[in-house]
C-alpha positions as CSV (number, residue, x, y, z in Angstrom):
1,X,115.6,82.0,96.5
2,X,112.0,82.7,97.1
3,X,109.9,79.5,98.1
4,X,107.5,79.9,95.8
5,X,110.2,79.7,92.8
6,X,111.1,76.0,92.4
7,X,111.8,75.0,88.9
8,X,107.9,73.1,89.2
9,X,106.2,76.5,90.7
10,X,107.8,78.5,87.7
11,X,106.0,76.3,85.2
12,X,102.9,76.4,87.5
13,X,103.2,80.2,86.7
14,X,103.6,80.1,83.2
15,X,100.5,77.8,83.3
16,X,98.2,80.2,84.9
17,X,99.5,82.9,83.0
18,X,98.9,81.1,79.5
19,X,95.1,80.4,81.0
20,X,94.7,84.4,82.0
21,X,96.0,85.3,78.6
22,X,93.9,83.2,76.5
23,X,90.7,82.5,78.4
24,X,90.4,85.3,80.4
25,X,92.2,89.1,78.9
26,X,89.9,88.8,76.0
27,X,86.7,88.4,77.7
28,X,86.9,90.4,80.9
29,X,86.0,93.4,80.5
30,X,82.7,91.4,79.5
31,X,82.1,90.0,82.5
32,X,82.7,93.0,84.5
33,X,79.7,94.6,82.8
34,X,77.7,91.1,82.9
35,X,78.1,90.9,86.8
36,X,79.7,86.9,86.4
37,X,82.2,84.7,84.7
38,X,80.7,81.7,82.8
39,X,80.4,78.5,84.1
40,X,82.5,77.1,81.4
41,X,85.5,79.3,82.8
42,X,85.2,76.4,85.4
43,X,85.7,73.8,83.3
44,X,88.1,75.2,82.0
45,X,90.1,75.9,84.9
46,X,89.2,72.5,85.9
47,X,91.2,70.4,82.8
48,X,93.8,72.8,83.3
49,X,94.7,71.7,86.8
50,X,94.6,74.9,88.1
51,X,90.7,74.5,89.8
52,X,92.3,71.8,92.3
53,X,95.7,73.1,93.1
54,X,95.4,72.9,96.9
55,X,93.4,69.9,97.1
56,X,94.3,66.5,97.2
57,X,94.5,64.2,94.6
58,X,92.3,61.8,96.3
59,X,89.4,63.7,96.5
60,X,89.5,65.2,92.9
61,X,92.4,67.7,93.3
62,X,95.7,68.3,91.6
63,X,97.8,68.2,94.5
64,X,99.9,71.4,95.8
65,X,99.7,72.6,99.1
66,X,98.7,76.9,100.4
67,X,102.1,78.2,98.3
68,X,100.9,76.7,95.3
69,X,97.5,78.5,95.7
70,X,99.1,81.7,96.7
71,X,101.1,81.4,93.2
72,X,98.4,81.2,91.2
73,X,96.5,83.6,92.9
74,X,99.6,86.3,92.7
75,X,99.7,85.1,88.8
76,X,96.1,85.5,87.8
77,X,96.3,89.1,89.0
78,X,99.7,90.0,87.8
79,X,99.3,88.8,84.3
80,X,96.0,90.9,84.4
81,X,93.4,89.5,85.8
82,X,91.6,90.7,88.6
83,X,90.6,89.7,92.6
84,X,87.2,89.7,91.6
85,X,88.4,86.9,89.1
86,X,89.3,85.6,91.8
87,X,86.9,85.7,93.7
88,X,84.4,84.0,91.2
89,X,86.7,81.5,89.7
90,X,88.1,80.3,93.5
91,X,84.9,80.2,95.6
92,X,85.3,76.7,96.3
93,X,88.4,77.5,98.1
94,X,86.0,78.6,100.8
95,X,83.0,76.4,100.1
96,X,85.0,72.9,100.1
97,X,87.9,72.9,102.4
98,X,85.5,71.8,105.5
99,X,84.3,68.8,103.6
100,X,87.8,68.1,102.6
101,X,88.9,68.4,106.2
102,X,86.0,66.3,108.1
103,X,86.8,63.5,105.4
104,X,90.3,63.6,106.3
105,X,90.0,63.7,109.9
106,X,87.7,60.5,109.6
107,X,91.5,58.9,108.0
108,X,93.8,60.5,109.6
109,X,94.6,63.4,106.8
110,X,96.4,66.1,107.8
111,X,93.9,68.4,106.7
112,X,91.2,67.2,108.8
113,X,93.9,66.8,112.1
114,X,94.7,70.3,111.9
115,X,91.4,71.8,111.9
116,X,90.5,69.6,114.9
117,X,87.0,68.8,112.5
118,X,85.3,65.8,113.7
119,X,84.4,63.3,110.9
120,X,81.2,60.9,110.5
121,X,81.0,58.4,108.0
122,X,78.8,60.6,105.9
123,X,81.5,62.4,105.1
124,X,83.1,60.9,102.4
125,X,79.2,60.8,100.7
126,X,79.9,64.7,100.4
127,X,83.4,64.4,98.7
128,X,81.6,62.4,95.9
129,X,78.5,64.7,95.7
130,X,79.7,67.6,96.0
131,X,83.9,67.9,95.8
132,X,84.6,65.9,92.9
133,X,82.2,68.0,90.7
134,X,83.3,71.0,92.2
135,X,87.2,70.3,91.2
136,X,86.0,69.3,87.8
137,X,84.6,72.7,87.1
138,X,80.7,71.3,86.7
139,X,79.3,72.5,90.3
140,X,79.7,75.9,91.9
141,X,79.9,76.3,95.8
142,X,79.7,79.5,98.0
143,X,79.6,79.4,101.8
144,X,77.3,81.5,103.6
145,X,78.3,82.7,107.1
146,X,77.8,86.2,106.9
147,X,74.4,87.5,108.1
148,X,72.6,90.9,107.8
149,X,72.9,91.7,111.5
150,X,75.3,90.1,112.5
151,X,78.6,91.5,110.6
152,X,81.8,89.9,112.0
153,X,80.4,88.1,114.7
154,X,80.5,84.4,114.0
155,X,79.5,83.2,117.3
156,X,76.3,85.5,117.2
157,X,75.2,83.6,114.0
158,X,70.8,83.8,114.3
159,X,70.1,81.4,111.4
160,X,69.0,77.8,112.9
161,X,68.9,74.4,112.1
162,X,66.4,72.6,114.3
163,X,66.6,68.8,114.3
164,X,63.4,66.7,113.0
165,X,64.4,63.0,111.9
166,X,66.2,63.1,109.0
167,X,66.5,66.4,108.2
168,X,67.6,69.6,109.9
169,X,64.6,72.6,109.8
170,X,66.5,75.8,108.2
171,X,65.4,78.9,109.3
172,X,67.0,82.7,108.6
173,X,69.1,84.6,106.5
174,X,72.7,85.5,104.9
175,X,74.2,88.1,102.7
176,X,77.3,89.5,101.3
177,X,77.8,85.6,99.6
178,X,80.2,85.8,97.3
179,X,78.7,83.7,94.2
180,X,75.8,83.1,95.9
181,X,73.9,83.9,92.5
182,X,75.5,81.3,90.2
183,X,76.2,78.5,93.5
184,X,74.7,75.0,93.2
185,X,74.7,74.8,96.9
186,X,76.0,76.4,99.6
187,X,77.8,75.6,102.6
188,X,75.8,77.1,105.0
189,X,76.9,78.2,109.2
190,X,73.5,77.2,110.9
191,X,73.0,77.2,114.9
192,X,71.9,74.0,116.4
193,X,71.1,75.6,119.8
194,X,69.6,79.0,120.5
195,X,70.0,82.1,117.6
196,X,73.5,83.4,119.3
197,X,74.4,80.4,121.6
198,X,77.5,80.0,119.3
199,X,76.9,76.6,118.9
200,X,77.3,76.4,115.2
201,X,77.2,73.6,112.6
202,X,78.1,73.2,109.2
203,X,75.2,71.9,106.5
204,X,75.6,71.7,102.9
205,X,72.4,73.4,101.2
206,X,71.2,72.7,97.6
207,X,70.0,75.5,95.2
208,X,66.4,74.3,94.9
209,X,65.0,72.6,98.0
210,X,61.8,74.4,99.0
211,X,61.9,77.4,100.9
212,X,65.6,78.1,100.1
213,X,65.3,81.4,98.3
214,X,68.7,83.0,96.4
215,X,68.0,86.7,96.5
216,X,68.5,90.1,94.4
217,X,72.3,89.8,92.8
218,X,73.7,92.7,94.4
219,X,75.6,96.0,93.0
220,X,79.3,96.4,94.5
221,X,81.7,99.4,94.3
222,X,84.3,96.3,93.1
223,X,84.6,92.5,92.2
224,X,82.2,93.2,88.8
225,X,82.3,90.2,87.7
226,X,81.9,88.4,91.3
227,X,78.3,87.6,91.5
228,X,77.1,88.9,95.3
229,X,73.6,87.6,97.0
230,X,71.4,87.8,99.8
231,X,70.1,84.1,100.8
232,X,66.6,83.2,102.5
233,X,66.0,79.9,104.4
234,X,62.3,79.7,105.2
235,X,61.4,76.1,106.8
236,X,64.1,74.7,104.7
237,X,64.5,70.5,105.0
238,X,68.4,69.9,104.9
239,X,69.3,66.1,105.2
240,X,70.9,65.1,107.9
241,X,73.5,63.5,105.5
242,X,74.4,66.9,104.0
243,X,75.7,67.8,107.6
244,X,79.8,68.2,107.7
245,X,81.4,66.8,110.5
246,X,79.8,66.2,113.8
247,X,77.3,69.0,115.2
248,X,78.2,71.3,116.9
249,X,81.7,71.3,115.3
250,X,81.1,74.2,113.0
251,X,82.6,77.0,114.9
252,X,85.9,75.7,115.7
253,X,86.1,74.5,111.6
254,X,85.0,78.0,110.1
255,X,88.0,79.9,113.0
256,X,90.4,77.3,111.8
257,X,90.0,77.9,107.6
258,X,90.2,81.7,108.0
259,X,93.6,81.6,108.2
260,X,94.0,80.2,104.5
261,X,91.4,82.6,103.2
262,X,92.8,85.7,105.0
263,X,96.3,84.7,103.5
264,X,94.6,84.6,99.7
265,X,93.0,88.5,100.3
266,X,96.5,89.4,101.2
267,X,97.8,88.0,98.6
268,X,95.4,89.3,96.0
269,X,96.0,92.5,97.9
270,X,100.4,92.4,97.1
271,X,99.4,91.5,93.9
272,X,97.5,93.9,93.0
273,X,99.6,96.3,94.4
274,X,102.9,95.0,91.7
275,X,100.5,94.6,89.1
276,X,99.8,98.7,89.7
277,X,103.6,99.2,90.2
278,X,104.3,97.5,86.7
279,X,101.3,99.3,84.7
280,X,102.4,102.8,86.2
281,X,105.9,102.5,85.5
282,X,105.0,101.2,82.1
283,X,102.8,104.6,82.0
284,X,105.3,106.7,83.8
285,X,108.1,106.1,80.9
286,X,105.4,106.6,77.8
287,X,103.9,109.3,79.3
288,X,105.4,112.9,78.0
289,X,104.1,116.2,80.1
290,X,105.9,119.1,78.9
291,X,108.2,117.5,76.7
292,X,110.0,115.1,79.3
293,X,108.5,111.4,80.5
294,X,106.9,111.6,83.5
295,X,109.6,109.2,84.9
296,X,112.4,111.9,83.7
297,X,110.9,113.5,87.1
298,X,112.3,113.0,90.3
299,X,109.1,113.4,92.3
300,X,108.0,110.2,90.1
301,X,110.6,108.6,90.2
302,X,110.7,108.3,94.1
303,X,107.5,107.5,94.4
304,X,107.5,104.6,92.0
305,X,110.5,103.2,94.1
306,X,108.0,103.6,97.0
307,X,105.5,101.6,95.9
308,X,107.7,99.1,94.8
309,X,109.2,98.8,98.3
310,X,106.0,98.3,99.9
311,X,104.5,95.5,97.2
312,X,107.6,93.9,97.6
313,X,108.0,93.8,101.4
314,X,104.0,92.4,101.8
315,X,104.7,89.9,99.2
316,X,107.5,88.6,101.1
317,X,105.8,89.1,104.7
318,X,103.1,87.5,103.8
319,X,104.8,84.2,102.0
320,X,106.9,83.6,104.9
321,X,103.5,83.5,106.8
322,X,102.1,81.3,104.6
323,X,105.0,78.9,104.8
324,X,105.1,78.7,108.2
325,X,100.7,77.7,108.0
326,X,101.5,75.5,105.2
327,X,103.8,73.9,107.8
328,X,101.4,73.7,110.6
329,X,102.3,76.4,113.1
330,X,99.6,78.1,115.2
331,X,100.0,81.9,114.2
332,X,96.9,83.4,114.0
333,X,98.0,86.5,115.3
334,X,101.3,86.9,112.1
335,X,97.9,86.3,109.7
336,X,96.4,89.2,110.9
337,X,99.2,91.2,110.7
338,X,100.2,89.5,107.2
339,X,97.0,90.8,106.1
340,X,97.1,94.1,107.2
341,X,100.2,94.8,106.0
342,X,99.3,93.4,102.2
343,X,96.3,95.8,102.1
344,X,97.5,98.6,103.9
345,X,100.5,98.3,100.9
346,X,97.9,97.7,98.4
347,X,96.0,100.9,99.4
348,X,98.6,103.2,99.2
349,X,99.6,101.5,95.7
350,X,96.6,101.7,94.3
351,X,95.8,105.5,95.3
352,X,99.4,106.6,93.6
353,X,98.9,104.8,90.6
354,X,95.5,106.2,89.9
355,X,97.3,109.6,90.2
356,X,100.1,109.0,88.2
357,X,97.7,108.2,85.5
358,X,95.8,111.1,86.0
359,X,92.8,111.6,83.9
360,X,92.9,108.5,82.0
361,X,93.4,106.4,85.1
362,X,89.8,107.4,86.5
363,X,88.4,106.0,83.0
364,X,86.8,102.6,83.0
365,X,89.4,101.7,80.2
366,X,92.1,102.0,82.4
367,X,92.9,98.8,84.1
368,X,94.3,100.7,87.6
369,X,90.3,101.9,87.7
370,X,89.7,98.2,87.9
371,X,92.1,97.7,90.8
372,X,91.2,100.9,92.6
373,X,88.1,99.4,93.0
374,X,88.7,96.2,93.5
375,X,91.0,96.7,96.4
376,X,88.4,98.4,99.3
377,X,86.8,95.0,99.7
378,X,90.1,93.6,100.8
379,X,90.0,95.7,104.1
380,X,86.8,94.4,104.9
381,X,86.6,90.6,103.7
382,X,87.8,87.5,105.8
383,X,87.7,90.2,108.8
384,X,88.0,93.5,108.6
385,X,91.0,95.4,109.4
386,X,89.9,96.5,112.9
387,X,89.2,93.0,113.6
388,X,92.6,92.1,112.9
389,X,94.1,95.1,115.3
390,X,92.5,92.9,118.0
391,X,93.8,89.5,116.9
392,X,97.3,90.9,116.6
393,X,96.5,92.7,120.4
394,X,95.5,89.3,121.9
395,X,98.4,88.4,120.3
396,X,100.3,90.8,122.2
397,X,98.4,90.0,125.2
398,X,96.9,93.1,125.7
């Protein structure tokens, strides 16, 4: 039996396929062109249950654990929804999880214990102001690491934070935010030291506070109706209460989350990948060229079985990862390589299926366009996949 397919996940699955089919299948197509998803999507999400699967119940959650996100992450896709749904519907997975950890390493959580994130008493002020709301769909979060020069390299992060009372001084830049547009606030990697001294903190910044600019919404080759901005921090005054965890802490707390996210862009990535496997067999058998189906064709035939193999093997590669995270085991290195292996079978997926659909699948109507595109980013986010070659090296000790 698959661990994700417990009598309680299967109904978890029919749950988030219910919400895809009524909230979202009528309405995205919409929000690709609009560049967003509405806010009220949120709040929907949020009644549902489905906003807080991962997250405690004791900070505003509904409970679950990393397989129960993985499921309905592989179910918004594969009932025909997109990653950049996901993307745009699941920020806070990214945004929250540090506040949810220093708060539980101030108790004794688990969460907080195994990303070593060192709690101050302010951080239960944060799960009240801004993680509650969040899981009840009426805030939006982003976190904002990435900066223009600085790529992949966290440690080299040139945006500051320079002490003065109260309040920490903000000073620099960030792009590629995913929902930066539409965020209330933003969790925010600042250096406390010199720009590059790698000595990074973690401060939660509200839309609004002078000098913190959200700039141009900007045009992607996928994830349509992902909102995307650059972010400006000119002489910015952060409290020193919206600080997460001690200072200096940030690094370490920002290394130890990337496993989770890296695990949900593989997933979207398998996903996608059966979702194209079911549409182009589904096309393959209506499909007449020259009087026959195109599945009557060997050639077709064997390649559909070949993209079945590989979304099948990532999906269970990358679950038997995810259980072994979900239980607490160091392997940094078998995420890299479980993501990898997701996209690398996504992007052979997705180039056959366009094929196979020939002219129609290169149409904006066709739902494989959507995925076509959607998919590059996945090679690229949460680390790219050269990035992960030298994880999985170290990991090799090479």
């Amino acid at each position: 039996m698959s661990i994700v397919d417990t009598p309680e996940r299967r109904q978890l699955r029919e749950l988030t396929r219910a919400f895809v089919t009524r909230e979202v299948l009528p309405h995205l197509d919409d929000w690709e062109r609009a560049g967003e998803v509405p806010r009220s999507l949120h709040a929907t999400a949020a009644k549902l249950g489905l906003l807080g699967i991962g997250f405690p119940e004791s900070v505003g959650g509904s409970g679950g654990d990393l397989l129960d996100s993985i499921l309905v992450t592989e179910e918004l896709i594969r009932s025909g929804g997109s990653s950049g749904l996901v993307a745009a519907l699941f920020t806070h997975g990214i945004a929250l999880p540090h506040m949810v950890a220093a708060a539980g390493a101030r108790t004794g959580g688990s969460l907080g214990g195994r990303l070593g994130v060192a709690a101050i008493p302010g951080d239960d002020d944060l799960i009240e102001r801004y993680v509650r709301p969040t899981l009840a769909g009426t805030m939006i979060g982003a976190l904002a690491i990435t900066e223009p020069d600085g790529g992949s390299d966290v440690a080299g992060i040139r945006t500051t934070a320079r002490r003065d009372g109260d309040h920490y001084v903000v000073n620099g830049s960030k792009t590629y935010i995913t929902s930066g547009y539409r965020a209330d606030f933003v969790t925010t990697a600042v250096c406390t030291d010199f720009p590059g001294s790698g000595e990074l903190t973690l401060l939660v910044v509200d839309k609004g506070l002078p000098g913190f600019t959200v700039g141009r919404r900007l045009e992607k080759l996928g994830w349509h109706c992902s909102d995307t901005a650059e972010l400006s921090f000119v002489d910015v005054r952060v409290p020193v209460a919206n600080r997460i965890g001690a200072e200096n802490t940030g690094f370490l707390a920002i290394m130890q989350h990337f496993a989770t996210e890296r695990l949900s862009l593989a997933t979207q990535a398998y996903a996608i990948a059966q979702r194209c496997v079911e549409l182009t067999m589904r096309w393959c058998r209506d499909r007449e060229t020259f009087g026959r189906p195109l599945a009557s064709r060997q050639l077709v035939r064997h390649r559909l079985a070949e993209m079945h193999t590989r979304a099948e093997a990532a999906r269970s590669y990358v679950h038997e990862v995810a259980a072994r995270v979900a239980a607490g085991e160091p392997v940094v290195t078998e995420v890299a390589m479980a993501k990898n292996v997701a996209v690398a079978a996504c992007d052979h997926v997705v180039d056959q299926a366009l094929q196979l659909h020939g002219g129609f699948g290169y149409l904006r109507d066709a739902e494989v366009e959507r995925h076509y595109r959607d998919a590059r980013i996945l090679g690229i986010g949460g680390g790219t996949t050269e990035i992960m070659n030298e994880i999985i090296a170290k990991g090799m000790g090479l």
